[in-house]
Structure formats: C-alpha cells, structure tokens
C-alpha positions, 0 to 999 in steps of 0.5 A, spaced: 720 830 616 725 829 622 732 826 619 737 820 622 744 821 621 748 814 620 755 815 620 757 808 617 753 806 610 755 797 610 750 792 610 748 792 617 747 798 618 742 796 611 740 790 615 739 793 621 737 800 624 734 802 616 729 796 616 726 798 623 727 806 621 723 804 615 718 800 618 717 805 623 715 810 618 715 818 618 723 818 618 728 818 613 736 817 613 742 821 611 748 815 610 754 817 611 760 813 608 767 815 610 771 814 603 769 809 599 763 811 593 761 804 592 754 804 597 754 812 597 753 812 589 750 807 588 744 808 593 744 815 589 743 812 582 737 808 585 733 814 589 736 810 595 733 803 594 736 796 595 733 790 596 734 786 602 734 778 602 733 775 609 736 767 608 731 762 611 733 755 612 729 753 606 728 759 601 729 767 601 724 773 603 725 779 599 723 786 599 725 793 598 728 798 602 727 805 601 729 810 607 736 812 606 734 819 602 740 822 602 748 819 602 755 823 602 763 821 602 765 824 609 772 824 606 770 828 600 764 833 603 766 834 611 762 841 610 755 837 609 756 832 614 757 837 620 751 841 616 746 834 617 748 833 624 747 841 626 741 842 622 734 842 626 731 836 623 736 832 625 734 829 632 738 822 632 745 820 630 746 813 629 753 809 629 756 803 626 763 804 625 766 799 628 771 798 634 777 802 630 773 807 629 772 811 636 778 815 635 777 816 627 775 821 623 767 820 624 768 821 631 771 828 629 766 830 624 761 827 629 764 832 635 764 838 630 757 837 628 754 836 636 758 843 638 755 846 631 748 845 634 749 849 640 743 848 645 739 843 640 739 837 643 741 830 639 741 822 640 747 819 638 745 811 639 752 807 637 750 800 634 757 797 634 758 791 638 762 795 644 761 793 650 757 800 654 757 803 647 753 809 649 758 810 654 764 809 649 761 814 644 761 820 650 768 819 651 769 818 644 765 825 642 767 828 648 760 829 651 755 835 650 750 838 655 745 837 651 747 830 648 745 823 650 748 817 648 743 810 650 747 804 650 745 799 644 746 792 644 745 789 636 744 783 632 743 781 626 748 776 622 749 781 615 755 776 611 759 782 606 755 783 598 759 784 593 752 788 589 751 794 593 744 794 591 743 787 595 744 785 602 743 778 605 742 777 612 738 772 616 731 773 619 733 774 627 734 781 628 735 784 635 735 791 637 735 793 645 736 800 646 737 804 653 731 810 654 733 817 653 728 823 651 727 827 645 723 824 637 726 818 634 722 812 630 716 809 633 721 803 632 718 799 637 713 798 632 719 794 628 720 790 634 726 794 637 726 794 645 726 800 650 730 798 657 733 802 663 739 799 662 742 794 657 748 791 660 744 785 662 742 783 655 749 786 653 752 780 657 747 775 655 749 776 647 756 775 648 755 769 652 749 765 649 750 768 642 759 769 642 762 765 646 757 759 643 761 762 636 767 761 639 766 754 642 763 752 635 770 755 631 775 753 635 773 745 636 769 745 629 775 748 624 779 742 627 774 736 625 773 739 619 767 743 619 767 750 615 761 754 618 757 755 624 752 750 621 756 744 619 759 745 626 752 745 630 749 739 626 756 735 629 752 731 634 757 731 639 759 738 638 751 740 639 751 737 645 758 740 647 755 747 646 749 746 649 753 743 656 756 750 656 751 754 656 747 750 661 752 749 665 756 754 665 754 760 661 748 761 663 748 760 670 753 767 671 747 771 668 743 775 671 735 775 670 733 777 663 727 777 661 725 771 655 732 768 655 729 761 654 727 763 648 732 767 646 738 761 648 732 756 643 732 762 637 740 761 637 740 754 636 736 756 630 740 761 627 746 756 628 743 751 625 741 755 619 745 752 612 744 757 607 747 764 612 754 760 610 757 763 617 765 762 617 767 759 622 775 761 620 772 769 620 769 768 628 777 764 630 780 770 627 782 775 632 781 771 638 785 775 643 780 780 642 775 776 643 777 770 648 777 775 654 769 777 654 766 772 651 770 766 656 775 768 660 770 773 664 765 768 666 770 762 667 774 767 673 766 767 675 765 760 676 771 760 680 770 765 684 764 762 686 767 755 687 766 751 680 771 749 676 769 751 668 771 744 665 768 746 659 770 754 657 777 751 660 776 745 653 774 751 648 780 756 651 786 749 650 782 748 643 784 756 641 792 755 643 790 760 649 794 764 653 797 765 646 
C-alpha cells in the first residue's frame, strides 16, 4: 500500500487531510509528532482509530477514522522518520506544523529524508495557512530536483480536544491543491480540488473567511460577545460584515469560480452555535494577522480610487497601528 507521511499529528490534520486520505481509500499514514507522546501513543494503544465528531447547528455526526497506521516522536526516533520519508512507497509528505515550524527541526528531518531518496521523486504538500505554502516549504527544504511542492490552501475549524481519541470540527472542510505528478489519493473522491494555481482561492480565504473573523473579533469583544457566532447573530454586526464583503472585500478579488456560494457557506459556518469559536483566540496576534487580511485590500481600494471606510472602522477598532 502506497504511504503518506504527515509531519505534525494535531487535530487538524485528523480533521483534515486524514479524512479525505481515508475516504479516498488505498493509502495509508505515517503520523509523525515532533516531542510530544499524548497523540502518538494514543493512536498506537487504538491500532490508529479516533473518532471524529462534526458539530452541526443542532446535533453531531460521529464516525470512525482509522488511516493513520503507524506514528513516531521525530524528537526521540529521528532515524525512522528520515527512513518513512526515503523509503520507496512513500510517495507524498504532508505538513501542518504551523508558520514557527519552517525553520524547525521537522524541516531538517524533512531535508535529510528527501536527499535520502536520491532520484525517487516525492510530493510535499504543506497545509498550513501560509501564504505560497508550496513555495515556503521549497525555500525551507532547500528544493530537490526531484521534488515537487504544489501549493495548498486548507479550511476546516478544528477547535483543540482534550481526548486524543476525539476531534471535534465543523461539517465545512476545504482542500484546493496546486497540480503536480506522481501517485497520491483519489482525494478528489473526498472533495479535495485540483487547480493550476491556488493564489486566487488563497486570497479569497483570507478575505471572505479572516478578515470577517477579524472584523467579527474586534467589534464584537467590545459589545460583549464571546464567539463568532454570538457575534454575527448581533444584527448590526451582520449587517456590518456583509457591507464589508460586499463592498470592499469582494471587489479586490479576482474571479473564482463558485464564490457566491462560498461567501453564503461563511455565514453559515459563522452563525454556527455550538462550534464555540473564540472571538478573543482570532484577536490575539493581530500584528500578524491585520496586515493580510486588511491592510492589504485597503492599499487596493485605494489605489483604485475608493476610500476603504469599513476596513478603516475594523483597523481603529484593533487599536492599529499598534
């Protein structure tokens, strides 16, 4: 059976790229975690089942998992790791190690494990919310010949789980993935989606989906609200956020295909009670986050003669410039 190795075992990637790699079928997964046991021996006491449990509005879908059939600890059996990545069944590596992690020691195993294979040609697909992931990882690894790195863009909200037998995430789940050759999962099977170039869904993520987040966050914490859907269920926060998308978030996108219907499955998810996303966890960083998500489409407005009125509201409401 061909093998995919994911360096990062946290629940999204359980919620993520190992349910469409289970429901495409004929694969299996090599978690790798970076020190900590809690995941890893967990999933090897179970044979590598979990349960997932999508939060709906008004009840939970369960099911089993069980494609995840082998995890190491890179911190205390590096060898094995390098020898998963090298090893000739191995046709993809998968990431989630989040942004910190580009210059980490998973990148070095990573490295050392892609010169391990000389001439045999690998897929690294990073699925952290990076902008270019793909190109990110290849400066990160330092490229290889016989390597490709397609770009990703991801979405699913994965709240953490104190059992690591159980995640908990919501039914939206979103994987676009830049072309490349060589085997992988029939994961479009799963509802991944195959395009030649990612940026523009990547734009269209972080300006339908985060910077709303953020404009939820920093308007809503100080009318009282706790999570996102407390504070798109304030009617005049809604109607604020739907002005900004309408009027000057949408407009600095280019054409993608079905973004009508992704703009309605963000209200949605948004307005979905029991998924308990924290507006304080989306204000916190917002330095980092502020710059992408707002800054960018106000210089774009602009610079195309239209003062960004509604952006420039969120902006004075996070405290910005810091």
């Amino acid at each position: 059976m061909s093998r995919i190795v994911h360096l990062g075992l946290g629940a999204f990637h359980r919620a993520h790229q190992a349910v469409y790699t289970a429901d495409a079928g004929g694969w299996e997964i090599c978690g790798v975690a970076w020190r900590s046991h809690v995941v890893a021996d967990a999933l090897r006491a179970s044979g590598g089942r979990y349960r997932l449990i999508e939060r709906r509005p008004v009840e939970d879908r369960e099911r089993e998992i069980a494609v995840i059939t082998e995890t190491l600890v890179a911190h205390d059996e590096p060898d094995a790791v390098m020898e998963r990545i090298a090893a000739p069944d191995t046709h993809i590596v998968t990431l989630t190690i989040t942004e910190g992690g580009y210059d980490g020691p998973l990148i070095d195993l990573l490295a050392r494990g892609i010169a391990a294979r000389g001439e045999e040609p690998l897929a690294v697909l990073s699925c952290d919310n990076v902008p270019r992931n793909g190109e990110v990882t290849r400066r990160a690894v330092g490229g290889g010949e016989h390597v490709a790195f397609p770009s990703t863009v991801v979405d699913r909200i994965t709240p953490a789980s104190d059992d690591p037998l159980t995640v908990v995430t919501e039914p939206f789940s979103m994987w676009i993935i830049e072309a490349f050759a060589g085997p992988r999962p029939a994961w479009a099977r799963a509802g991944a989606v195959t395009v030649e170039d990612t940026a523009p869904y990547e734009l269209m993520k972080l300006r339908l989906v985060n910077a709303p987040h953020s404009a939820l966050a920093h308007l809503g914490l100080p009318r009282g609200h706790e999570t996102v859907a407390d504070a798109v269920a304030d009617p005049e926060l809604r109607t604020f956020v739907e002005r900004l998308i309408a009027e000057e978030l949408r407009p600095t996108l280019p054409a993608v295909p079905g973004i009508d219907a992704f703009i309605a499955q963000t209200f949605e998810r948004f307005a979905n009670p029991r998924m308990r996303h924290r507006l304080a966890q989306i204000a916190t960083g917002a330095e980092h986050k502020i710059p992408l998500r707002l800054l960018a489409p106000a210089r774009e407005l602009r610079a195309a003669g239209r003062e960004p009125v509604l952006i420039e509201r969120v902006l004075s409401a996070a405290g910005w410039p810091p």
